[in-house]
Rosetta silent file (secondary structure, phi, psi, omega in degrees, C-alpha in Angstrom):
SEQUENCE: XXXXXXXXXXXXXXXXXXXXXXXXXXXXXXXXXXXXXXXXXXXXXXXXXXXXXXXXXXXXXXXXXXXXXXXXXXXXXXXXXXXXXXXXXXXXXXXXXXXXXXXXXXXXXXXXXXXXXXXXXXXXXXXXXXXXXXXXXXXXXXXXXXXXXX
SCORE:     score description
SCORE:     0.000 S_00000001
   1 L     0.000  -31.638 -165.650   16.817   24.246  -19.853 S_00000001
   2 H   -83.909   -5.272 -163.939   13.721   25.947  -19.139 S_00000001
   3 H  -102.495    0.198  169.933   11.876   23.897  -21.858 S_00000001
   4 H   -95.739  -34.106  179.225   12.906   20.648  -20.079 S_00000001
   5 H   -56.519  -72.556  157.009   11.801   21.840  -16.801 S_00000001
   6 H     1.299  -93.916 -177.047    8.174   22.577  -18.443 S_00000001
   7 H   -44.870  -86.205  162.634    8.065   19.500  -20.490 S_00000001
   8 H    -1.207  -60.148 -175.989    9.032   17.615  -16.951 S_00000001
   9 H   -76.757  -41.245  160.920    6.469   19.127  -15.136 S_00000001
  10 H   -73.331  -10.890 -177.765    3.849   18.330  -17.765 S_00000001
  11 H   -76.608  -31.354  178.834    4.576   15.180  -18.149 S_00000001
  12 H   -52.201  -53.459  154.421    4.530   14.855  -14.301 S_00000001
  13 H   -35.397  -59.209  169.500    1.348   16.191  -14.472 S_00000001
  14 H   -63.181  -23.263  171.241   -0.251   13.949  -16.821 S_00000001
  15 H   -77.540  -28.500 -153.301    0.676   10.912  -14.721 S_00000001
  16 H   -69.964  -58.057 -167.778   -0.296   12.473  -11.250 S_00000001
  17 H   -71.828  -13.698 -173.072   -3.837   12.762  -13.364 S_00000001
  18 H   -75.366  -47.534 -148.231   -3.750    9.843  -15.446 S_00000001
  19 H   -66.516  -51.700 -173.425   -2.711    7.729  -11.930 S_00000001
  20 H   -78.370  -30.808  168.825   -5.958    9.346  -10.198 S_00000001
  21 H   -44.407  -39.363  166.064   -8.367    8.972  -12.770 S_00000001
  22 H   -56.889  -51.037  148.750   -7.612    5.374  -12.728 S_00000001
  23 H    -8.083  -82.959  159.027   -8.191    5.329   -9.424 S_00000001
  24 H   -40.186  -64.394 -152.760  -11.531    7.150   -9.368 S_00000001
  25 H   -60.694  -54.488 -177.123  -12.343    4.858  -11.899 S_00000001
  26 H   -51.362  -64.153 -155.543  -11.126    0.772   -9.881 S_00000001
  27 H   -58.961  -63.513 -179.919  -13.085    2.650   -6.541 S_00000001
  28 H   -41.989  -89.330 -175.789  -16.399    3.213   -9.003 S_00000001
  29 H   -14.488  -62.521  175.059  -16.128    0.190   -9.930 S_00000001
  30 H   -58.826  -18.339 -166.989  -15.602   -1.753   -6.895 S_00000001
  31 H   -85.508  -11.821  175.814  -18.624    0.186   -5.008 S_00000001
  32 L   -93.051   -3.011  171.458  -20.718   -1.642   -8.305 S_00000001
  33 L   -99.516  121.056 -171.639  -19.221   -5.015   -7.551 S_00000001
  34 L   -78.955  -16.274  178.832  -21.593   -6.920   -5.422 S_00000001
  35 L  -117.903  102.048  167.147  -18.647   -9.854   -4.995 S_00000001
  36 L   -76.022  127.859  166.920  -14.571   -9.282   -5.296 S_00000001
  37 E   -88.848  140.429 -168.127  -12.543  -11.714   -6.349 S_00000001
  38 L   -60.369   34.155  160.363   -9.238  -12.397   -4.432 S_00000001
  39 L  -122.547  -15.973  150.989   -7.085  -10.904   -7.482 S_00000001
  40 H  -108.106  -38.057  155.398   -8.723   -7.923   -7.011 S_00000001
  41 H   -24.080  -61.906 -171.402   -8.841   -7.404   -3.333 S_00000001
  42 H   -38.942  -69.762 -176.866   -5.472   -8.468   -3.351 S_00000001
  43 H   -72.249    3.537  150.993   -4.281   -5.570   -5.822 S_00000001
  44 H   -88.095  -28.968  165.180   -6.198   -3.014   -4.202 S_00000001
  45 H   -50.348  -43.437  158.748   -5.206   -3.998   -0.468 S_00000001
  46 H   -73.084  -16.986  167.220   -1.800   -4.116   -1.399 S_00000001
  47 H  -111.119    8.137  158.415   -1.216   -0.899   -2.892 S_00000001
  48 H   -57.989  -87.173 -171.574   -3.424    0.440   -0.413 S_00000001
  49 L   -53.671   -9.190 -178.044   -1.042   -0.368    2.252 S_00000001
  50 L   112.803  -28.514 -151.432    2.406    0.520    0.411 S_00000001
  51 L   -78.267  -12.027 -153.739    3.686   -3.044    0.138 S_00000001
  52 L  -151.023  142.344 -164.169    3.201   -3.871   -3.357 S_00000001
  53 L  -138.024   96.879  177.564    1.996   -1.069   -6.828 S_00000001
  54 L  -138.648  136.341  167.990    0.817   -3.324   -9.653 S_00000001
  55 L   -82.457   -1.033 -170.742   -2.160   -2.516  -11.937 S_00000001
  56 L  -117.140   91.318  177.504   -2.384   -6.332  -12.730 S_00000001
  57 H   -25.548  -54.881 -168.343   -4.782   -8.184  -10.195 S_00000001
  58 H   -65.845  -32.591 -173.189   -3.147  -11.974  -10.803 S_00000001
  59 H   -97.340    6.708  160.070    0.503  -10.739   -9.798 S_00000001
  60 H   -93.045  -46.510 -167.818   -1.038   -9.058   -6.579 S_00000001
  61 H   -78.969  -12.554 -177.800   -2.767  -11.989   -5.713 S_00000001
  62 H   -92.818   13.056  164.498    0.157  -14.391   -6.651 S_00000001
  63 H   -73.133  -61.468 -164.220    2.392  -11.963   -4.200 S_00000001
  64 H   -57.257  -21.734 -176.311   -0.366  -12.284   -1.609 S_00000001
  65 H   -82.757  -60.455  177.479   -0.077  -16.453   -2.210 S_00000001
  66 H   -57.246  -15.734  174.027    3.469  -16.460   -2.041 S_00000001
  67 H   -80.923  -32.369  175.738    3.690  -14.263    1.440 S_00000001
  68 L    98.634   12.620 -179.552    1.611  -16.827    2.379 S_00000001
  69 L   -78.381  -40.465  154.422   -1.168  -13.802    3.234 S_00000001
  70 L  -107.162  133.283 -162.090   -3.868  -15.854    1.192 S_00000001
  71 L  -124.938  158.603  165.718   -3.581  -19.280    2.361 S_00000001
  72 L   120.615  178.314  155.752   -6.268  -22.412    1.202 S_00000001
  73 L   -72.027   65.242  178.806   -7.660  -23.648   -1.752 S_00000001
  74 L  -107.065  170.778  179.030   -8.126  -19.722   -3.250 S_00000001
  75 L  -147.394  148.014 -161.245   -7.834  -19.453   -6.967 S_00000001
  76 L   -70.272  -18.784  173.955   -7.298  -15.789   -8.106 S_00000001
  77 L   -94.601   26.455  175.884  -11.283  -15.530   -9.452 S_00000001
  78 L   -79.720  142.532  169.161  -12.913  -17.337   -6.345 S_00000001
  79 E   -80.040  119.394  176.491  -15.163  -14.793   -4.788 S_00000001
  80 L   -92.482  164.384 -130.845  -13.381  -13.741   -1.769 S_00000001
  81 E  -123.661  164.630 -175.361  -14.728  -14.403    1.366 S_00000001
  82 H   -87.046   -7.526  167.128  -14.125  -12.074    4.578 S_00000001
  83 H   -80.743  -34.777  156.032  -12.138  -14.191    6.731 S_00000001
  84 H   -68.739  -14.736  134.951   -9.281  -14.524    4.216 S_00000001
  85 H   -40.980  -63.564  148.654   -9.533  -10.866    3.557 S_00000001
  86 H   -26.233  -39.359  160.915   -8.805  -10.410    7.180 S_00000001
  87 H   -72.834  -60.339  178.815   -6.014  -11.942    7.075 S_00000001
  88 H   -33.605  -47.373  175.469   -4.645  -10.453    3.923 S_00000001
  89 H   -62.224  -72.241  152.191   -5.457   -7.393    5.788 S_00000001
  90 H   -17.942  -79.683 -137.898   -3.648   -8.052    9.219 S_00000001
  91 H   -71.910  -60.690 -174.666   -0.654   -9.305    7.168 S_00000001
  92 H   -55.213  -31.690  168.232   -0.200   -6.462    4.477 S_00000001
  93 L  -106.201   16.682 -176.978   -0.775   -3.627    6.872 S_00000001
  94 L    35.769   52.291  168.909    0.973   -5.435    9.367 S_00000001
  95 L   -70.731  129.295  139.758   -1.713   -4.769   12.580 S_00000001
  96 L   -62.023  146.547  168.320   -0.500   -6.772   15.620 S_00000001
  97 L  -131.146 -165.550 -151.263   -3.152   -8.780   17.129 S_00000001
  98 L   -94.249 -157.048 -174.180   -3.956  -10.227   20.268 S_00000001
  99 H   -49.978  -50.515 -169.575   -2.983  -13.916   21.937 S_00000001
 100 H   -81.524  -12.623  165.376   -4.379  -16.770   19.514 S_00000001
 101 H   -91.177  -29.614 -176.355   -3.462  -14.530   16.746 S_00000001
 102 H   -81.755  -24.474  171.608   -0.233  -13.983   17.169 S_00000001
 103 H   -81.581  -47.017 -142.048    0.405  -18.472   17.679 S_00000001
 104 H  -115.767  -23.307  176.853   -1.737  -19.029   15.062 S_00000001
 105 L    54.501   39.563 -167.320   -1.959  -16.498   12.096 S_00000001
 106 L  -118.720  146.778 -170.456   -5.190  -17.704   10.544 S_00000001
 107 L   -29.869  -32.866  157.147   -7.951  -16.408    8.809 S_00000001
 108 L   -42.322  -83.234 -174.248  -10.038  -17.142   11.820 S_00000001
 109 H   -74.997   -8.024  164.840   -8.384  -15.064   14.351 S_00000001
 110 H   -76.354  -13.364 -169.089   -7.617  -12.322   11.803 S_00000001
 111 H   -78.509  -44.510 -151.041  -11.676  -12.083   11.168 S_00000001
 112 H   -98.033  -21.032  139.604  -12.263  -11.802   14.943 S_00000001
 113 H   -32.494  -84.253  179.546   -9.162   -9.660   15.419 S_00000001
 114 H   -47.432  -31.715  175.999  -10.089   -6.732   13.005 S_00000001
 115 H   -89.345  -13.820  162.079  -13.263   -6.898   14.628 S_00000001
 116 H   -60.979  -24.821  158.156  -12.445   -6.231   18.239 S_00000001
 117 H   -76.613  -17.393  168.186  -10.170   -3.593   16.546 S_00000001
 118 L    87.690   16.064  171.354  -13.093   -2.212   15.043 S_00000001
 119 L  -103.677  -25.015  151.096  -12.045   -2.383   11.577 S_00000001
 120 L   -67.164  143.731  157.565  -14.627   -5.048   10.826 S_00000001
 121 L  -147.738  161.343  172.381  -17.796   -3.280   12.043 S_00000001
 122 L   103.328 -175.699  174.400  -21.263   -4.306   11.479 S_00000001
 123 L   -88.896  124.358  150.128  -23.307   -7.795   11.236 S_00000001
 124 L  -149.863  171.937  170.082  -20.905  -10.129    9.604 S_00000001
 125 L  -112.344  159.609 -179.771  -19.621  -13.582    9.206 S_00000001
 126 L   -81.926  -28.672  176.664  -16.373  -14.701    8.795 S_00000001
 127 L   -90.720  -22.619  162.611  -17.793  -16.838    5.362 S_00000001
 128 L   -40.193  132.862  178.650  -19.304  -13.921    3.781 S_00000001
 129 E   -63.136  158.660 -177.321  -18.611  -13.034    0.644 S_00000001
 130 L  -123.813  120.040  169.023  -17.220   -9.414    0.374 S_00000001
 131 L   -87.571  174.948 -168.820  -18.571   -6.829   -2.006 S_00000001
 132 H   -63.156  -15.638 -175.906  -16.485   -3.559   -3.060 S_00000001
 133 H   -94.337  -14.540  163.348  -17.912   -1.467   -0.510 S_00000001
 134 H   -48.811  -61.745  168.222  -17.320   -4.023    2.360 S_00000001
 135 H   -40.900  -71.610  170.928  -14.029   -3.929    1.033 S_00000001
 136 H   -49.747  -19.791 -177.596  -13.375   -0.117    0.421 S_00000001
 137 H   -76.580  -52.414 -166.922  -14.815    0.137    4.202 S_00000001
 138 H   -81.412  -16.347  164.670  -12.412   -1.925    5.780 S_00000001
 139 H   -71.800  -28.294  176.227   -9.600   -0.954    3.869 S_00000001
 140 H   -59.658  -76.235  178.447  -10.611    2.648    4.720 S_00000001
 141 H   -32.229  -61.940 -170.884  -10.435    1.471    8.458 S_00000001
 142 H   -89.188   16.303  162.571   -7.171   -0.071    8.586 S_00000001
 143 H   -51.120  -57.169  176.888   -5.740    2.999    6.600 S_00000001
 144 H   -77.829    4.670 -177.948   -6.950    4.703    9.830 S_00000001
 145 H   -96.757  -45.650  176.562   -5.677    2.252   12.390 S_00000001
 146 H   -32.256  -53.625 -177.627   -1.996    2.854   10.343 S_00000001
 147 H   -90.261   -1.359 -172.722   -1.930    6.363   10.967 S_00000001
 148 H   -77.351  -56.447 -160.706   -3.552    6.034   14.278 S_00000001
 149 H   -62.450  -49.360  156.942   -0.016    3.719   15.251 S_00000001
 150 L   -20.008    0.000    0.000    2.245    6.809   14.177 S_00000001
């Protein structure tokens, strides 16, 4: 019994380390990508927030298509652009937003949303392209708006 317990625990081990290494590694990465493509936002937004834990970019972004969270003419390698991130974002961590967001749910009022919430910050455009650390920032942010709503 005691040699299952062990064996259990190392094995536990090796994922807990395998799982962050991986991690480490998609975050390096992304801070060296000057442009994300919406299959990888997608699968890092989404297991960011809890809803969805896939290592495979195309079935995060065809979740995010099917929620209706990326809306448009996106294809999963299109360089994604920050107003449709915004939205992705708003939807997946589920942030209320104000009047014209809440009738209208569009990429538009999620871009100008996150930033009066302050999870956009900086000079941006809503058509800018988003590189990984744009990304890792605002994902960072609405991590911290999540636990700020607890």
């Amino acid at each position: 019994m005691r040699n299952i317990v062990l064996l259990f625990l190392l094995c536990f081990g090796v994922g807990v380390f395998l799982s962050a290494q991986s991690t480490a590694e998609e975050i390096e990465t992304l801070l060296n990508t000057d442009a994300v493509t919406y299959a990888q936002a997608a699968r890092f937004i989404l297991e960011a927030s809890d809803v969805t834990v896939t290592s495979n970019p195309s079935q995060a972004f065809q979740y995010a298509v099917e929620q209706k969270w990326l809306r448009g003419r996106v294809s999963a390698n299109d360089t994604a652009k920050l107003d449709r991130i915004a939205l992705l974002v708003m939807r997946s961590f589920d942030i209320k937003g104000g009047y014209f967001y809440s009738i209208f749910k569009n990429p538009h009022y999620a871009y100008h949303e996150l930033v009066y919430q302050k999870i956009i910050q900086g000079r941006t455009d809503p058509s800018m392209t988003v590189s990984g650390d744009i990304l890792l920032f605002i994902t960072n942010r609405a991590l911290a708006h999540k636990e700020q709503r607890k």
